[in-house]
MIMITI-669270 format. One line per field, with one value per residue (C-alpha): residue number from 1; residue in three letters; x, y, z. Coordinates in steps of 0.2 Angstrom, whole numbers. Layout:
<nodes>
num	c(NUM, ...) $
residuo	c(ALA, ...) $
xx	c(X, ...) $
yy	c(Y, ...) $
zz	c(Z, ...) $
</nodes>
This chain:
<nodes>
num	c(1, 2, 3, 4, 5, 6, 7, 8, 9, 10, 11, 12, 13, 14, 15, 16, 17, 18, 19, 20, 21, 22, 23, 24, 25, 26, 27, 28, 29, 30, 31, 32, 33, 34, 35, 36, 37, 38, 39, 40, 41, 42, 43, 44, 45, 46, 47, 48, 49, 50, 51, 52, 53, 54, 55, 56, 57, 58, 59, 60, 61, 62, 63, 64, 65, 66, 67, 68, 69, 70, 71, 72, 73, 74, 75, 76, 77, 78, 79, 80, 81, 82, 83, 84, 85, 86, 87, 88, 89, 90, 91, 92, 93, 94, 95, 96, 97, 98, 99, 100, 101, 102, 103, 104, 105, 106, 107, 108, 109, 110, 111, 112, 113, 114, 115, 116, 117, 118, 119, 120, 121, 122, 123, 124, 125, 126, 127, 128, 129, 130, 131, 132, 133, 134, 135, 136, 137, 138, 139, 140, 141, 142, 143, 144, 145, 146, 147, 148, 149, 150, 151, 152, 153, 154, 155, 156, 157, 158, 159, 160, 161, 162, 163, 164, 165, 166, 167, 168, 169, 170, 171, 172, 173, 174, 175, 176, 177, 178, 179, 180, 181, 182, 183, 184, 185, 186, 187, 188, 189, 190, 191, 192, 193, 194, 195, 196, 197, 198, 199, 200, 201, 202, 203, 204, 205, 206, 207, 208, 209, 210, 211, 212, 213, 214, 215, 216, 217, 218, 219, 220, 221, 222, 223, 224, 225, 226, 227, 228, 229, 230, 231, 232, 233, 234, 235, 236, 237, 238, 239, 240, 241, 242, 243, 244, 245, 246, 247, 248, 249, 250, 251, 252, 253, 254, 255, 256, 257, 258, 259, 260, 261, 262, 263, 264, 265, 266, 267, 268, 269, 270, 271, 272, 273, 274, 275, 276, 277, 278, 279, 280, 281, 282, 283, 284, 285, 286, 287, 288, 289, 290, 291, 292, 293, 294, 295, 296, 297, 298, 299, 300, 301, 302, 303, 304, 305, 306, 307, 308, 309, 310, 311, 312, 313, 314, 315, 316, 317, 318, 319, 320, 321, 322, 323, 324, 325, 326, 327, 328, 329, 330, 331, 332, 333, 334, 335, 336, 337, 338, 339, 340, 341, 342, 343, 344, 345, 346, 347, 348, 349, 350, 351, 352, 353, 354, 355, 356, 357, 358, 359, 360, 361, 362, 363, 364, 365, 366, 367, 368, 369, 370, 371, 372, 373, 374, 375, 376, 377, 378, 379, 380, 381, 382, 383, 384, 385, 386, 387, 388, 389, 390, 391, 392, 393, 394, 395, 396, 397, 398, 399, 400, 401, 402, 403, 404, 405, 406, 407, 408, 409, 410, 411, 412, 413, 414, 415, 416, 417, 418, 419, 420, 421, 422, 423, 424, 425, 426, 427, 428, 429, 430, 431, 432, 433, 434, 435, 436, 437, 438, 439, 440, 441, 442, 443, 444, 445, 446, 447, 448, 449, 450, 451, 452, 453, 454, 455, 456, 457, 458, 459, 460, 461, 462, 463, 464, 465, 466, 467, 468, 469, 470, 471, 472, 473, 474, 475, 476, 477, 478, 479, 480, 481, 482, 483, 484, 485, 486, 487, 488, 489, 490, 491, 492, 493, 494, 495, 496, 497, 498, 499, 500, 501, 502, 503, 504, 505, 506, 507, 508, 509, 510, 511, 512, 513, 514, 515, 516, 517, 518, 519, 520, 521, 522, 523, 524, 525, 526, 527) $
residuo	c(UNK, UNK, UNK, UNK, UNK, UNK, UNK, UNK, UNK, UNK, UNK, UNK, UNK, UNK, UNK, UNK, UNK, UNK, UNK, UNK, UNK, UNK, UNK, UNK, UNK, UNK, UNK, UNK, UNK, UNK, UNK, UNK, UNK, UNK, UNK, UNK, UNK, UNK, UNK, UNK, UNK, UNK, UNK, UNK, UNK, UNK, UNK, UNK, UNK, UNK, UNK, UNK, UNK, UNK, UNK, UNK, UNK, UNK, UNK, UNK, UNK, UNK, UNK, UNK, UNK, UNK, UNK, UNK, UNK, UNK, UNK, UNK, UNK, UNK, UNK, UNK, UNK, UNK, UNK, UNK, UNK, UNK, UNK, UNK, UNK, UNK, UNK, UNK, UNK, UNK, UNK, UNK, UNK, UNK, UNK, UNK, UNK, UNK, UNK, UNK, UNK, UNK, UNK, UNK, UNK, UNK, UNK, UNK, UNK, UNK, UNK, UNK, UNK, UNK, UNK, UNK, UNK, UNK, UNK, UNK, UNK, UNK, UNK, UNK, UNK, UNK, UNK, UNK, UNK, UNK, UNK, UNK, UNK, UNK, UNK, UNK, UNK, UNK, UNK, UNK, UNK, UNK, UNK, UNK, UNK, UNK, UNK, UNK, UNK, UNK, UNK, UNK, UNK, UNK, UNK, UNK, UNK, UNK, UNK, UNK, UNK, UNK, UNK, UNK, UNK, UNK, UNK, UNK, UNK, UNK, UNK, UNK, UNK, UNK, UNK, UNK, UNK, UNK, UNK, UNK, UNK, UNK, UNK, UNK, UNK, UNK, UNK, UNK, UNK, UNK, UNK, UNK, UNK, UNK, UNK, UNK, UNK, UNK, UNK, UNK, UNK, UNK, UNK, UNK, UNK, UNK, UNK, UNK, UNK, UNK, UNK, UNK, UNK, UNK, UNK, UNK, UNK, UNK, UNK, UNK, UNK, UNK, UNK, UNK, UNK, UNK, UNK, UNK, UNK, UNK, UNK, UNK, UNK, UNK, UNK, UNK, UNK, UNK, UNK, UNK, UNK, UNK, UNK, UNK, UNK, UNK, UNK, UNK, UNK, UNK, UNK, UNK, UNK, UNK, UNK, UNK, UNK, UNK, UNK, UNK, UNK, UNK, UNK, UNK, UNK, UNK, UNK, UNK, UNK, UNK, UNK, UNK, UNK, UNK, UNK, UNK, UNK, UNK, UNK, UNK, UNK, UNK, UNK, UNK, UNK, UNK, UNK, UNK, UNK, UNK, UNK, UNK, UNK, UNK, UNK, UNK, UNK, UNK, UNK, UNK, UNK, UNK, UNK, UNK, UNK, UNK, UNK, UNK, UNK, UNK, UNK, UNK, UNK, UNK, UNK, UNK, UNK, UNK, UNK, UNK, UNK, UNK, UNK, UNK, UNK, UNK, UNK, UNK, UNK, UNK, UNK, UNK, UNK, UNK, UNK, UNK, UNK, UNK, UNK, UNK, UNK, UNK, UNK, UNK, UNK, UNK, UNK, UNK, UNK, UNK, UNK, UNK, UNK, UNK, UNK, UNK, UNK, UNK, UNK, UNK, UNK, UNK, UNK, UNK, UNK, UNK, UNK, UNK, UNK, UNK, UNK, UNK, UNK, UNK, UNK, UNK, UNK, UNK, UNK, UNK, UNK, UNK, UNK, UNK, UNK, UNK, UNK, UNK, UNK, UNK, UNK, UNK, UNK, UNK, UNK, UNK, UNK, UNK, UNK, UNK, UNK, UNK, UNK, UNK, UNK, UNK, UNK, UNK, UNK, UNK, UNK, UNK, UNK, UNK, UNK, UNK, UNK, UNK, UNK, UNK, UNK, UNK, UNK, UNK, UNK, UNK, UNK, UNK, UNK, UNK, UNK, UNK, UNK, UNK, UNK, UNK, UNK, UNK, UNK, UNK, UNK, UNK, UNK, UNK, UNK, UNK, UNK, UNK, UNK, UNK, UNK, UNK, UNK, UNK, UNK, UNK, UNK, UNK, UNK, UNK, UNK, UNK, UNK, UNK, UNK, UNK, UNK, UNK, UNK, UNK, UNK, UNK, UNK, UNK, UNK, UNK, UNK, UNK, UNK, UNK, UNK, UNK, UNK, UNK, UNK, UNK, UNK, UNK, UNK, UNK, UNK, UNK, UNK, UNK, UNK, UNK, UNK, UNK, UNK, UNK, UNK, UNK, UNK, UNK, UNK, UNK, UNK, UNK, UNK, UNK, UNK, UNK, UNK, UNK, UNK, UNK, UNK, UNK, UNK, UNK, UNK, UNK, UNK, UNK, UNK, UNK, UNK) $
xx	c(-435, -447, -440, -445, -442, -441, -441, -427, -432, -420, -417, -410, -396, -384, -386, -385, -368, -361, -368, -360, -343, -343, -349, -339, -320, -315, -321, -328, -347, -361, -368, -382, -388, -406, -403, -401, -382, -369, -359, -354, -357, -343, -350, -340, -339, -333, -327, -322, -312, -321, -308, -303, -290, -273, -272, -253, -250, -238, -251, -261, -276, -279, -294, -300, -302, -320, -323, -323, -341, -348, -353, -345, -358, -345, -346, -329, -324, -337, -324, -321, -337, -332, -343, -357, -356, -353, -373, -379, -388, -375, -362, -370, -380, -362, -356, -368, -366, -372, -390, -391, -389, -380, -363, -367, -354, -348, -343, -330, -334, -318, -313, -297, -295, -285, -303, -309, -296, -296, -303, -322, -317, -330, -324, -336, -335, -334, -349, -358, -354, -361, -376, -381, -381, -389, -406, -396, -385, -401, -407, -395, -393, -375, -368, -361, -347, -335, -315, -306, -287, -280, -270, -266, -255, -237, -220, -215, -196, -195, -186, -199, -208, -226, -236, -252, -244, -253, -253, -247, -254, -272, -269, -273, -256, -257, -257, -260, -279, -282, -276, -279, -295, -301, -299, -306, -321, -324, -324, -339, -348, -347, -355, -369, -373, -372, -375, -387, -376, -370, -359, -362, -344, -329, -311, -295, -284, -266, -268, -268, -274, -268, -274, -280, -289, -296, -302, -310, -319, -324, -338, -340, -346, -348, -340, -322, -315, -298, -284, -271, -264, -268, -249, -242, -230, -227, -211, -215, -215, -198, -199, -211, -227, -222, -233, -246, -259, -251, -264, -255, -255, -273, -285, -285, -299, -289, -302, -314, -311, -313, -298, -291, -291, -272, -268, -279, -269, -275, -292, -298, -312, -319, -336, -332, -327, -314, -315, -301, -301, -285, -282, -289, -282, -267, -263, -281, -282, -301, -295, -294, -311, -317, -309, -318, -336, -332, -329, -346, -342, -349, -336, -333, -319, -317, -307, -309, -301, -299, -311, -299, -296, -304, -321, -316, -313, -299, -302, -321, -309, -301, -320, -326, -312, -314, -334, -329, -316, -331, -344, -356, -350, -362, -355, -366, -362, -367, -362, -350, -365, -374, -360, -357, -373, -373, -357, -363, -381, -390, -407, -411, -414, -423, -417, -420, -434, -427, -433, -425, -431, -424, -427, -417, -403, -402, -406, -413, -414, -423, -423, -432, -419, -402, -388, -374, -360, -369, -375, -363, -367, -362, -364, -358, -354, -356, -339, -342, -333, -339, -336, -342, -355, -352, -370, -369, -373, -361, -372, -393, -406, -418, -429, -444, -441, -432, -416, -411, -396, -394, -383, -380, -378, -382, -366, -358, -358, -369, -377, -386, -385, -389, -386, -384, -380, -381, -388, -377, -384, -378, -395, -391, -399, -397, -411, -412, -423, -443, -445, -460, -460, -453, -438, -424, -406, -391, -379, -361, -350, -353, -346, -336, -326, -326, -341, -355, -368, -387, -396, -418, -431, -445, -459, -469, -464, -463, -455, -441, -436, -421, -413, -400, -398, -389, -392, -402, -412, -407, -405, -392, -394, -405, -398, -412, -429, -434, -446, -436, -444, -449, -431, -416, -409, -392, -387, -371, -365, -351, -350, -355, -371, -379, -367, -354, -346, -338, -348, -341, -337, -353, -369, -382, -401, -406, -425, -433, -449, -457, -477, -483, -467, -457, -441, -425, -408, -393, -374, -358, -346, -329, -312) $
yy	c(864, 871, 877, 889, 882, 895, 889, 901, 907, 906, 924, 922, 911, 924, 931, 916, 910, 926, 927, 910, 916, 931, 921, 920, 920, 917, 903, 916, 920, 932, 926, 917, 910, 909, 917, 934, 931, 942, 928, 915, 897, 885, 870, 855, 841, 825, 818, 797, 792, 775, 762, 744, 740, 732, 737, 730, 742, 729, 715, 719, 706, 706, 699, 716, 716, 724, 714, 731, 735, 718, 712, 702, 692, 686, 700, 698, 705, 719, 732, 727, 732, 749, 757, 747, 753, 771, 769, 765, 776, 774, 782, 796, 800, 800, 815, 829, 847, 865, 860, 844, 837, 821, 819, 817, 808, 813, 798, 798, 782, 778, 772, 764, 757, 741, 740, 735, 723, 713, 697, 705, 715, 727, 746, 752, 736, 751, 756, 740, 736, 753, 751, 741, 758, 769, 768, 771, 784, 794, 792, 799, 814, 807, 809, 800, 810, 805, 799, 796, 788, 793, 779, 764, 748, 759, 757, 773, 772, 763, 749, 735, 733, 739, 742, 754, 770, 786, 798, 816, 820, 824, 827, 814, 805, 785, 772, 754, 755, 770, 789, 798, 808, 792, 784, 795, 798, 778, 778, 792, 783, 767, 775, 784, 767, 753, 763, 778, 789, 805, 814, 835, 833, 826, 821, 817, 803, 803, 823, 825, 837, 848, 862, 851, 841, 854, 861, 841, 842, 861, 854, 838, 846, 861, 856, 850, 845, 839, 844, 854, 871, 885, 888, 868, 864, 844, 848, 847, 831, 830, 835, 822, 831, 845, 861, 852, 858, 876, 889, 906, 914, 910, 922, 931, 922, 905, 900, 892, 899, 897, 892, 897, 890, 893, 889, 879, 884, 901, 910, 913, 910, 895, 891, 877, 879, 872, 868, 864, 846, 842, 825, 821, 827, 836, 854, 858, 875, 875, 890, 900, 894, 900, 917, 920, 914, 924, 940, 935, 927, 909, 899, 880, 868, 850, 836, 817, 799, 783, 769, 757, 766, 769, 781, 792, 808, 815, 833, 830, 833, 849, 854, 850, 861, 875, 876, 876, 891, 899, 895, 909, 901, 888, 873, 864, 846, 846, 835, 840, 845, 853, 865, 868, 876, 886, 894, 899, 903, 890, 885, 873, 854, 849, 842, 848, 839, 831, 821, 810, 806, 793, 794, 783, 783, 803, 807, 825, 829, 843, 852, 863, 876, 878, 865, 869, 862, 853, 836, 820, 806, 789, 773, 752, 744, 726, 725, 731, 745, 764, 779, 798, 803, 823, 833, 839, 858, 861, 876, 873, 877, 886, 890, 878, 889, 875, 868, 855, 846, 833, 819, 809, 790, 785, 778, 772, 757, 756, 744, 758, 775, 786, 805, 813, 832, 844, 859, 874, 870, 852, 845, 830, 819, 802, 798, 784, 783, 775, 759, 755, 737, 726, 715, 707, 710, 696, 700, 708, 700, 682, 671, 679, 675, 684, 696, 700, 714, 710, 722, 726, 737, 744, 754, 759, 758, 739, 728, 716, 701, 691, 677, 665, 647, 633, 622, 610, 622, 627, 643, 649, 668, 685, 699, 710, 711, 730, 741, 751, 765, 765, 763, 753, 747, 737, 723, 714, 697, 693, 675, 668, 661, 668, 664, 673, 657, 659, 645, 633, 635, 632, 637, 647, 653, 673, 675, 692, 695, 711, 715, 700, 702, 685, 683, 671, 671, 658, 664, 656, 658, 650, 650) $
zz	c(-50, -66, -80, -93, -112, -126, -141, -151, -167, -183, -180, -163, -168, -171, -155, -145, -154, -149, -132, -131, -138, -124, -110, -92, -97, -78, -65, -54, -58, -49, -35, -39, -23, -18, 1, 3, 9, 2, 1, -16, -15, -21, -33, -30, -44, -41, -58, -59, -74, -78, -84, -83, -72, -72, -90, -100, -112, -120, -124, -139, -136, -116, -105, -100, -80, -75, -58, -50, -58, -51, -37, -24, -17, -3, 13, 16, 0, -1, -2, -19, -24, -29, -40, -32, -14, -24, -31, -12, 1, 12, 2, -4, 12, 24, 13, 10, 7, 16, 10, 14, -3, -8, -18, -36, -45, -63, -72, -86, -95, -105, -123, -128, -147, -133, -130, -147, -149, -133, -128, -127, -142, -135, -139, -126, -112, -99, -105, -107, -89, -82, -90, -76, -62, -76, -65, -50, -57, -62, -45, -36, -48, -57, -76, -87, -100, -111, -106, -120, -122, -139, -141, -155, -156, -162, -164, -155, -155, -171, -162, -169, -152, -153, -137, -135, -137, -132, -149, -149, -167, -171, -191, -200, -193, -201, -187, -185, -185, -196, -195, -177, -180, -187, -172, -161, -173, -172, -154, -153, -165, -160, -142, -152, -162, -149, -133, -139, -129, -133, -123, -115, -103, -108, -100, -108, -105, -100, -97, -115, -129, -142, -153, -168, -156, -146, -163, -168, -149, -152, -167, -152, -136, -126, -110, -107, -89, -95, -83, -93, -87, -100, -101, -100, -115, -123, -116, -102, -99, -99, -80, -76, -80, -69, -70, -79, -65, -66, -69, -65, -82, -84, -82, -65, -58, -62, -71, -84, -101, -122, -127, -145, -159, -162, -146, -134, -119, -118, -119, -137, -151, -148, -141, -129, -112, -102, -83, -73, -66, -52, -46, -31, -16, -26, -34, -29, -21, -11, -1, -15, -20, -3, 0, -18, -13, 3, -5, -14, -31, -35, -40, -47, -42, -50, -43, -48, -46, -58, -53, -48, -32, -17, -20, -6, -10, 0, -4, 7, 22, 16, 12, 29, 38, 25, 29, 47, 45, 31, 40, 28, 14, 7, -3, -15, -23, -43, -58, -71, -81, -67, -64, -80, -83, -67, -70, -88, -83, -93, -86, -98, -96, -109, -125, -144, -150, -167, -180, -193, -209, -223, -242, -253, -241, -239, -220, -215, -195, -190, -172, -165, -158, -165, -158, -151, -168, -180, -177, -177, -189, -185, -192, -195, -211, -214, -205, -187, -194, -184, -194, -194, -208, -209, -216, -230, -223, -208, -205, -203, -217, -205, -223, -214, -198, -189, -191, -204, -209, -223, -222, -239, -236, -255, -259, -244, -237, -221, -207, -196, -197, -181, -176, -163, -154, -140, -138, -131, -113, -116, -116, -129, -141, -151, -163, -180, -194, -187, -197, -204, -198, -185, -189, -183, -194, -196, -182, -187, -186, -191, -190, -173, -159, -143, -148, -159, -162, -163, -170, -171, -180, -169, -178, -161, -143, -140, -125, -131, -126, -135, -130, -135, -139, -145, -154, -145, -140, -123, -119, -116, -111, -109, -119, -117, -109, -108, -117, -131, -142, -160, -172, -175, -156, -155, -140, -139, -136, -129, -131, -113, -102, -91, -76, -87, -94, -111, -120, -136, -154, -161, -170, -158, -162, -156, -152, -152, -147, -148, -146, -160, -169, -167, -175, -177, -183, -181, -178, -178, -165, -168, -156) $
</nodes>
C-alpha cells in the first residue's frame, strides 16, 4: 500500500494536538473496509510478553534462562524452539485471516532492573537475543514494543528479607537501585542507547499501572495495550486480581479510550490511547466484537501470551467458529501498531526525518513534522549508568519552521548521548550526533565480569567487523559483522566464545574494522 506524506506546517500543530485529544473515545470505529460490504471487519492482534523463563524472584544475581530464543539443533526437542518455529512459514501460513493474510505477532520485549543485575548483567538480554529474528520479524509483518516490570531488589514487609518486588509508587519512591521513575527512565534509555530501539506500543508487567505512571508514559508513547479495566482498584487484589479484566463502566462501545490525568482508569485528557489486551483464551469477549462488525462497525480486539508457553493462540479457535456463525464479517490479522493506526485513522508509515547536531556539548534535534511528546534523551556515563536527559524546551521552537528542541549536556557527565521519539502516528525514531571520524572507544565497564559494552564512531555508512581476542591472539569471538550508518553504534559482550562458553579471567584484544579504519583496544575481564 502507497502512502501520501504531508509534511505539517508549525501552524497545524494546534490542530493536530487537538484532533489527537478528540479522537475515537470508543473501540468501535467507521467502517473502513475496502469492499463495498455493509458490514465492519474485526482486527485481531496477537500480543507475546517477551521474557526470560523460570525467573526466582528471591535470588538477586540469577543465570537468566533464554534457551527458548535458541535453537535446538536436536529434532527431538524442536518443540522447544518456540519463538523460532513462531518466525517460520509453517507457522504463520497454518493461520490466516478472511484475506488470506498471515498472523503478525506483536512482540512485548521485556525489561526487569533483575536483568541488570543478573549473571549477564544485560538490562536488555531479551532484547539482545531477539535481535537475531529482527529480519524475520520484519518479513512477516511483526512488531516489536515495549514490556516493562516496575520492579527493584525490596524489603516489602520490612521483615529484612529482600526479593524482587513489583512497585506500587511512581513518585520518586527511594529503592535499592535508585527512586522508581528513575528506574523506569534507565530501562528506556539503556534500549535507546545499546539497541537504537524506541518503542510506539507498550505493555505493562504484573497488570500494573497507576495515574503517575500513566502520566510518565503519556510524555513516552502514544499507544498502550496494558490489560487494566478502566474501573479496576489496587484493592483489588485482595480478591486475587478479580475484575481486573472488567470493562462495564467503560465507555459503551467497551473500548479504546484517553485516560485522565487524574485518573488513568477513566476516559479524560491525555493524548495516549489505551487498548484493551485479555490473556489469551480468557475474559476475551470475540462475540461482542462480531455482533459490532456485523452491525457494520470496525472494531479491535487484543489478546496475548508470555513466551514461555506454547505460541498457540487459543482464541484462533473461537475465531474460526465465530467467522463461520459471521460469515459477512471479514477478520483481518494486524500488529499492535497496525491496529493502532487503523482504529485512529492514521495513514502514515513514515518516520520524522530528524537531525542532531552537537556544539560544545549542547545537542539541537530538529524534525520535520511535529512529534507526538517531546523527544527522549538518553545517555551512559563512564559508569554503564543509563539516565534520561530532558531538552531544555519541552515544547518545540518552530521559529526555523521546523521543530527544534535543545538538550544541554555541558555539565553532566556522559559516555554517549542519543535521542530518540515518535510521531503521533507512532512512526519512531532514534538518531546520535555524526562524528567526524572513525574511532573505536575504551569499552564500559572495565575491568568487568559478566559483561561489557563496546562502543564505535562511524562518520559515513561503513561495514563493521569486530572481533575478539585473547591474549595470544586467538580469536575468540564475532561481536559484529554488518553495515551500520554514520554515528556512535554500541555492541555487547557478554564474556563468552563463540560456542557460547563463558571464557577465563583474563586480558582480551577487541578489533574493529571499518572501511580503512582499523582499530584496537584491550579489556579485562575478571571472576
Amino acid at each position: 500500500m502507497s502512502h501520501t506524506r504531508y509534511e505539517r506546517t508549525p501552524n497545524q500543530l494546534n490542530r493536530v494536538k487537538a484532533a489527537t485529544l478528540v479522537a475515537l473515545m470508543c473501540l468501535s470505529a467507521p467502517n473502513t473496509s475496502s469492499d463495498d460490504s455493509d458490514k465492519g471487519t474485526v482486527y485481531v492482534v496477537h500480543a507475546i510478553d517477551t521474557e526470560t523463563i523460570y525467573f526466582l524472584n528471591r535470588i538477586y544475581s540469577q543465570n537468566l534462562q533464554t534457551w527458548i530464543y535458541d535453537v535446538n539443533p536436536d529434532p527431538d526437542f524442536s518443540f522447544l524452539n518456540r519463538i523460532n518455529n513462531a518466525m517460520t512459514d509453517s507457522y504463520r501460513d497454518g493461520n490466516r485471516d478472511s484475506f488470506g493474510d498471515r498472523i503478525k505477532l506483536s512482540w512485548f520485549l521485556m525489561t526487569h532492573e533483575a536483568y541488570c543485575h543478573s549473571t549477564q548483567q544485560d538490562c536488555n538480554i531479551i532484547h539482545t537475543k531477539m535481535e537475531k529474528y529482527t529480519e524475520k520479524a520484519e518479513v512477516y509483518d511483526d512488531v516489536y514494543g515495549w514490556h516493562y516490570h516496575h520492579a527493584d531488589w525490596t524489603d516489602q514487609d520490612g521483615d529484612g528479607v529482600f526479593f524482587w518486588n513489583q512497585l506500587l509508587t511512581f513518585n520518586n519512591t527511594n529503592y535499592s537501585h535508585g527512586r522508581d521513575v528513575e528506574l523506569a527512565e534507565k530501562m528506556l534509555s539503556s534500549q535507546i542507547v545499546e539497541h537504537g530501539f524506541y518503542p510506539s506500543v507498550f505493555r505493562s508487567g504484573w497488570d500494573w499501572e497507576n495515574t503517575d505512571f500513566s502520566n510518565w508514559l503519556d510524555d513516552i508513547l502514544p499507544f498502550d495495550y496494558s490489560s487494566f479495566a478502566p474501573n479496576y482498584r489496587e484493592v483489588d487484589r485482595a480478591d486475587n486480581w478479580k475484575g481486573y479484566s472488567d470493562w462495564r463502566i467503560a465507555p459503551d462501545d467497551w473500548s479504546f479510550y484517553h485516560p485522565s490525568s487524574i485518573d488513568y482508569q477513566i476516559p479524560g485528557n491525555l493524548k495516549r490511547t489505551v487498548f484493551r489486551c485479555y490473556i489469551d483464551g480468557k475474559s476475551l469477549d470475540y462475540s461482542d466484537a462480531f455482533r459490532r462488525a456485523d452491525s457494520g462497525k470496525d472494531v479491535i480486539v487484543c489478546s496475548y501470551k508470555h513466551s514461555y508457553h506454547r505460541l498457540s493462540f487459543e482464541s484462533l479457535g473461537e475465531l474460526m467458529r465465530l467467522r463461520q456463525e459471521y460469515p459477512e464479517v471479514k477478520v483481518k490479522y494486524v500488529n499492535a501498531l497496525e491496529g493502532a493506526k487503523i482504529m485512529l485513522g492514521y495513514d502514515d508509515d513514515v518516520p520524522p526525518t530528524v537531525v542532531l547536531h552537537e556544539v560544545n556539548h549542547v545537542f539541537t534535534l530538529s524534525s520535520n513534522e511535529p512529534l507526538f511528546s517531546y523527544p527522549y534523551g538518553a545517555a551512559v556515563d563512564s559508569s554503564g549508568n543509563y539516565f534520561r536527559v530532558k531538552p531544555v524546551n519541552l515544547e518545540p521552537d518552530i521559529s526555523s519552521g521546523r521543530y527544534n528542541w535543545i538538550f544541554d549536556l555541558s555539565d553532566i557527565d556522559y559516555l554517549v548521548f542519543a535521542v530518540g521519539g515518535s510521531d503521533i502516528a507512532g512512526n519512531t525514531f532514534v538518531t546520535s550526533a555524526v562524528p567526524s571520524e572513525y574511532d573505536l572507544l575504551q569499552n564500559y565497564p572495565n575491568p568487568f565480569n559478566q559483561g561489557t559494552t563496546v562502543q564505535f564512531d562511524l562518520p559515513v555508512l561503513s561495514h563493521v567487523n569486530i572481533l575478539v581476542y585473547n591474549i595470544l591472539g586467538q580469536q575468540v569471538t564475532s561481536l559484529l559483522d554488518e553495515t551500520r550508518l554514520a554515528g556512535r553504534h554500541t555492541v555487547h559482550w557478554d564474556g563468552t566464545d563463540c560456542l557460547d562458553r563463558t571464557v577465563s579471567t583474563g586480558i582480551y584484544l577487541y578489533r574493529i574494522t571499518a572501511g580503512d579504519f582499523v582499530a584496537a583496544r584491550k579489556m579485562l575481564l575478571l571472576k
